[in-house]
C-alpha positions as CSV (number, residue, x, y, z in Angstrom):
1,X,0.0,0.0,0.0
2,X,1.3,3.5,-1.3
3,X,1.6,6.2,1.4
4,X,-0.7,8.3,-0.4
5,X,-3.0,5.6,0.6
6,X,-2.3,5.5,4.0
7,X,-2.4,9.3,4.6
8,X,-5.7,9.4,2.5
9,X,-7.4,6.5,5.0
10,X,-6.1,8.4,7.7
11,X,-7.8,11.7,7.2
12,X,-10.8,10.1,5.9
13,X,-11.2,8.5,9.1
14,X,-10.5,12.0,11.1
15,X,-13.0,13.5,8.9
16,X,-15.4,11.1,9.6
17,X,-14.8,11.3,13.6
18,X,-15.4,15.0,13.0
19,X,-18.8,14.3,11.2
20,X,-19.8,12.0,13.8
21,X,-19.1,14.2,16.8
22,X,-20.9,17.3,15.3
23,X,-24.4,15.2,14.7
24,X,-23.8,13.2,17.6
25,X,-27.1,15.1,19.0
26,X,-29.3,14.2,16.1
27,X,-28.2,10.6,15.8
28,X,-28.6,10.6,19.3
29,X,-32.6,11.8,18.9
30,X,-33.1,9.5,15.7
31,X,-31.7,6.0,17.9
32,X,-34.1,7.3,20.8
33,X,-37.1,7.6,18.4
34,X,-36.2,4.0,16.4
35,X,-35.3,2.6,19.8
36,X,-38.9,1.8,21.3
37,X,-40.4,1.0,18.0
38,X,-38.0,-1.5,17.3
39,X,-38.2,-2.8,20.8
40,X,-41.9,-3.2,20.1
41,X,-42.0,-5.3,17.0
42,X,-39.0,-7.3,17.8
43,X,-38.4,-7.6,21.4
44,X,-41.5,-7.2,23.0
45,X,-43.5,-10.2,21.2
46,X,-40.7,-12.3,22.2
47,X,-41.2,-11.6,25.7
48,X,-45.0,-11.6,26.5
49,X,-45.5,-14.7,24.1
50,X,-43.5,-16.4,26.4
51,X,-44.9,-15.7,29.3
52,X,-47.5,-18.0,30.9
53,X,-50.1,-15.4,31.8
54,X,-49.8,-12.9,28.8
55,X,-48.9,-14.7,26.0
56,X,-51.0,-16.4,23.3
């Protein structure tokens, strides 16, 4: 692997850091709306079907 390579990997990834640090609040806000959703349809059927007095 060339230097060029190397040096272009290595600021792409700084960059990236950057990126991710200044929308760390909206990512933040978008997992918190996905989170209970997702728990809904994918964790929560799981659980209650199991149990012996809630499930189906």
């Amino acid at each position: 692997m060339e230097i060029t390579q190397l040096y272009a990997i290595s600021v792409g990834g700084i960059l990236l850091f950057f990126i991710l640090v200044n929308f760390r609040p909206y990512i933040e806000a978008f997992l918190r709306a996905v989170s209970l959703p997702a728990s809904k349809h994918l964790t929560y059927p799981r659980i209650i079907h199991r149990h012996r007095y809630l499930g189906l």
